[in-house]
C-alpha positions in Angstrom: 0.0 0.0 0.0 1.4 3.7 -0.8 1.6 6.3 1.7 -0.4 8.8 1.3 1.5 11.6 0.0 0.3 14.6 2.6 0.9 11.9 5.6 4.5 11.2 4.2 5.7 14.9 4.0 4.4 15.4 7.3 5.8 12.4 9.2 9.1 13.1 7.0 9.2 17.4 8.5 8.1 16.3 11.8 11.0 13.9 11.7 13.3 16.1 10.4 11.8 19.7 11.6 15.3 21.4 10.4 16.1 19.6 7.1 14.2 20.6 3.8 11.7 18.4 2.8 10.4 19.2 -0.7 7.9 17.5 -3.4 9.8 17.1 -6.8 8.0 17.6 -10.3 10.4 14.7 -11.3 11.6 11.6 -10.2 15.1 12.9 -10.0 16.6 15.1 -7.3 19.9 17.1 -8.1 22.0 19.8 -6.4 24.8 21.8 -7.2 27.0 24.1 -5.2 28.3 27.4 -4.8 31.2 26.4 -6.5 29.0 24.6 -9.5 29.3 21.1 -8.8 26.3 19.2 -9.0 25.2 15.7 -7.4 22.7 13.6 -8.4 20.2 11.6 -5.8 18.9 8.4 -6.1 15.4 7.5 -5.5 14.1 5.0 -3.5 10.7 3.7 -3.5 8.5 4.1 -0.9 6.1 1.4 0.3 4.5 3.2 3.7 5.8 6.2 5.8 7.5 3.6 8.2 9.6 2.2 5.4 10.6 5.8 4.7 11.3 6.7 8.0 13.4 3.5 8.3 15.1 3.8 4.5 16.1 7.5 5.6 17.4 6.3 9.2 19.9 3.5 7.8 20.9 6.1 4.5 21.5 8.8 7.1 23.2 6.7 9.1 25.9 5.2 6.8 26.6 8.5 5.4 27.3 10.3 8.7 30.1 7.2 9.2 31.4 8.2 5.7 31.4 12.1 7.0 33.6 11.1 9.7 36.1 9.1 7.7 36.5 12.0 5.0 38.3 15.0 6.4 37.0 18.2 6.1 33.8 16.9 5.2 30.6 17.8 8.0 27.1 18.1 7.9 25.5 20.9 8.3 24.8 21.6 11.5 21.6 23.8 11.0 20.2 22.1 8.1 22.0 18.3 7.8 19.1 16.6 5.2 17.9 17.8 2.3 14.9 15.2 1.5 13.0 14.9 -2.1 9.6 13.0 -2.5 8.1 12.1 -5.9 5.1 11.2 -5.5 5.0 8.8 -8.4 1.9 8.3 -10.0 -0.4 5.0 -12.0 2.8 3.2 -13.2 5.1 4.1 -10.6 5.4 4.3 -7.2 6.0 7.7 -4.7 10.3 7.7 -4.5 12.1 9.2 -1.3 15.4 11.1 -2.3 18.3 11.8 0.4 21.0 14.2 0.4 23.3 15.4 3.3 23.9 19.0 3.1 27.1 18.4 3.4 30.0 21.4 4.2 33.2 20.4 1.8 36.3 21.9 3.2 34.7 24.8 5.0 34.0 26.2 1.6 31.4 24.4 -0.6 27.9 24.1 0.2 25.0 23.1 -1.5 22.7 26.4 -2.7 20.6 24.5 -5.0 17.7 22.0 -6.2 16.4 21.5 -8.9 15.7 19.5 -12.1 15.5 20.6 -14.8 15.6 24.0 -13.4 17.8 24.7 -10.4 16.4 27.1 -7.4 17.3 28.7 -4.2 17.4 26.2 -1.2 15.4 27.7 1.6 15.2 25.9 4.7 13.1 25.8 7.6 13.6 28.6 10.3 
């Protein structure tokens, strides 16, 4: 059964009440940086709100133990997730993207999301 979309952006904010959680026009999530690099998210499907919860726990996980083996590498401390939901549609299910807003060398930081068009990241106060 798919999670309701409304129920799934909720649970996903109230989770994560200082990352950006953001509906996508696209099943594709991609950033770039201040210093014009871009990254590209994978998707993964999402099957109930607990699955996404517990997908987003595990990815979050194993990326903050990658963050601490990489030097000068952090999350941000204010705003560490940038999440992406698609909420799929007949032939396809809703997809989940994760991204850590990650800080590179004190220097680069992710400013953008988008596809195909790239906009102003604005998180949560």
């Amino acid at each position: 059964m798919e999670p309701n979309l409304e129920t799934l952006l909720e649970t996903l904010r109230r989770t994560y009440p200082t990352s950006l959680v953001r509906v996508l026009p696209e099943p594709a999530m991609f950033l770039r940086s201040n210093t014009g690099r871009t990254f590209h998210a994978e998707g993964m499907q999402v099957l109930s709100a607990d699955s996404a919860l517990a997908y987003a726990s595990a990815y979050m996980d194993g990326l903050r133990e990658r963050i601490g083996a990489t030097a000068d590498y952090h999350l941000n401390p204010d705003h560490p997730w940038i999440i992406g939901v698609h909420p799929g549609d007949l032939s396809s299910p809703p997809l989940i993207f994760i991204f850590g807003n990650i800080i590179r060398s004190g220097k680069e930081e992710w400013v953008e999301l988008g596809y195909p068009r790239y906009e102003r990241l604005e998180f949560p106060s």
